[in-house]
C-alpha positions in Angstrom: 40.9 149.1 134.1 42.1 150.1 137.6 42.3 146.2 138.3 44.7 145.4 135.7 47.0 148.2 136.4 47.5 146.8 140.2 48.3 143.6 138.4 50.4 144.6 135.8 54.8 143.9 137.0 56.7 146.6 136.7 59.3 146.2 133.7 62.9 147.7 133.6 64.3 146.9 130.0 68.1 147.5 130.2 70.1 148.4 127.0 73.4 149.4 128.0 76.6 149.0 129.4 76.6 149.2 133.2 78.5 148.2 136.3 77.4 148.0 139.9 74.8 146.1 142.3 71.5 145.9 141.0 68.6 145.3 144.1 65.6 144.9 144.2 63.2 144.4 146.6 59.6 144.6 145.3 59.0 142.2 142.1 60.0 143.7 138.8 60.7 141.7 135.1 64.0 142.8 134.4 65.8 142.3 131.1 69.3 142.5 130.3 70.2 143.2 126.6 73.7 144.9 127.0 76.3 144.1 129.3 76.5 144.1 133.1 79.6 144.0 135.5 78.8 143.2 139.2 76.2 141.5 141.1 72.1 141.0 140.9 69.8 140.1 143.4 66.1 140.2 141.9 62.9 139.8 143.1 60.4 138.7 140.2 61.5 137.9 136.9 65.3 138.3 135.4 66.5 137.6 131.3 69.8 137.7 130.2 68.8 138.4 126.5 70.7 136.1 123.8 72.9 139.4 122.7 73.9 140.1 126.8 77.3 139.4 128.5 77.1 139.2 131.9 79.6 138.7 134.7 77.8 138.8 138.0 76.2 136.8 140.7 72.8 136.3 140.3 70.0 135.5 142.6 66.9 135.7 141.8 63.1 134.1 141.8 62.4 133.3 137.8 66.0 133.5 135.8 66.0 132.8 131.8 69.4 133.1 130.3 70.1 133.6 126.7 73.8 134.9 126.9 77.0 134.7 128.0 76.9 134.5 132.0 80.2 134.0 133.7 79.1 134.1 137.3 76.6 131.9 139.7 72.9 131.8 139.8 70.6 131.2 142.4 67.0 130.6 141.5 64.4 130.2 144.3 61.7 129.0 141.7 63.2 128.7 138.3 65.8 128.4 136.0 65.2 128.0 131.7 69.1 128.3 129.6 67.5 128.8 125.9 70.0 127.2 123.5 71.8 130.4 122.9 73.0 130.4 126.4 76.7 130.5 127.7 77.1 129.9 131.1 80.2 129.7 132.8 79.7 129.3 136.8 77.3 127.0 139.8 73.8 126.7 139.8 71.2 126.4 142.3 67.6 126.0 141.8 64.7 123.9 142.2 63.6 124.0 138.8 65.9 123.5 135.9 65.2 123.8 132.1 67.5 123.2 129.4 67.1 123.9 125.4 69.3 121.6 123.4 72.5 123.7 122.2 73.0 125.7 125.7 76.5 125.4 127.5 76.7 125.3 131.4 80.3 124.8 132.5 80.0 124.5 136.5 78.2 122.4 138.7 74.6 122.2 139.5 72.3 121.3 142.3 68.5 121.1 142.2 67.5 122.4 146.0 63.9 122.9 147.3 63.9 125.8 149.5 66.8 127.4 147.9 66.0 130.8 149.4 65.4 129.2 153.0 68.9 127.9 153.4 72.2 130.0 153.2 75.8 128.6 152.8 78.6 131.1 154.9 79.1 132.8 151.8 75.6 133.8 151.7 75.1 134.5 155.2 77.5 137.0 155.2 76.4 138.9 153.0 72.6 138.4 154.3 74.4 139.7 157.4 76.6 142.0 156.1 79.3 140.9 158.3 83.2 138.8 157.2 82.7 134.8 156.3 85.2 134.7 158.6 83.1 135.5 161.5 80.2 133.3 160.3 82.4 130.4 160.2 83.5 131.3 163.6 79.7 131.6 165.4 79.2 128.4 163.4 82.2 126.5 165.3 81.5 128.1 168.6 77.7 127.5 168.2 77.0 130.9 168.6 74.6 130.4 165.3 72.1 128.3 164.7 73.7 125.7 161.4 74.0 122.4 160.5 76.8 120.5 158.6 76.0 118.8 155.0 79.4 117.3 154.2 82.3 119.8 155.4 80.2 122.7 154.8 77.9 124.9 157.5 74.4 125.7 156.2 72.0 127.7 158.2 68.3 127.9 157.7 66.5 131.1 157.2 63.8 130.8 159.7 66.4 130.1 162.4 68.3 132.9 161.6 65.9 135.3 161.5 64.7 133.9 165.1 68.3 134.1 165.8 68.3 137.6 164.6 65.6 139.1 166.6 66.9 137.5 170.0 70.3 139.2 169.2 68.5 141.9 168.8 66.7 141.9 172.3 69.7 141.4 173.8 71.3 144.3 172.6 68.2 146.8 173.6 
């Protein structure tokens, strides 16, 4: 019995109306029923139920959408739209699954790694600091990035090593 319990996911069914950032950083299978305003960054398992509106960024490992979405999604592992699904905004994920009857109205790309490499937009807010200054490490070469097309993308493990040498630095 103890065994089990470890194993069981912890489960956060919301039913409402609610605005904000939702974060989390141990694995949990959230569902949305109601509508949501703002921005989700999950760890685990997220579903938009088919009655949900939701405007927000999402990243998150496992995504299934059944509602409206206006917003982008970023799935390191997976993404399933069931047929009720109305999705206005990009996707990235490795893994994409589409019912017959859903709408996507944005563009999509099918990355491996999705979590391991950041565009500026998602550096800076890894960071916490402006685009701006991302975009101006990147041209000095104060940053560890690369160029794909026009755009600067920057690899996790880089950053993180970049990270903890800034970080030595500063001591």
């Amino acid at each position: 019995m103890l065994k089990r319990d470890k194993q069981e996911k912890k489960i956060l069914d919301v039913d409402a109306s609610m605005q904000g950032t939702l974060a989390f950083k141990d694995p949990v299978n959230l569902r949305i029923n109601g509508s949501f305003d703002g921005k989700l960054d999950t760890k685990g398992s997220l579903t938009i139920s088919e009655n949900a509106s939701v405007r927000a960024d999402i990243r998150g490992d496992e995504i299934v959408i059944g509602g409206k979405l206006t917003g982008n999604i970023t799935a390191s592992n997976s993404l399933k739209v069931l047929s009720t699904a109305h999705i206005v905004g990009d996707i990235i994920t490795p893994s994409l699954s589409v019912d017959e009857g859903a709408v996507i109205h944005g563009r999509c790309q099918m990355l491996t790694g999705v979590g391991n490499v950041f565009n500026i937009e998602e550096l800076a807010g890894y960071l916490e600091v402006e685009a701006a200054n991302i975009l101006d490490w990147a041209n000095s070469g104060k940053i560890p990035a690369f160029k794909e097309g026009n755009d600067w993308k920057f690899e996790r493990p880089k950053i993180e090593e970049w990270i903890a040498k800034e970080k030595t630095k500063e001591a």
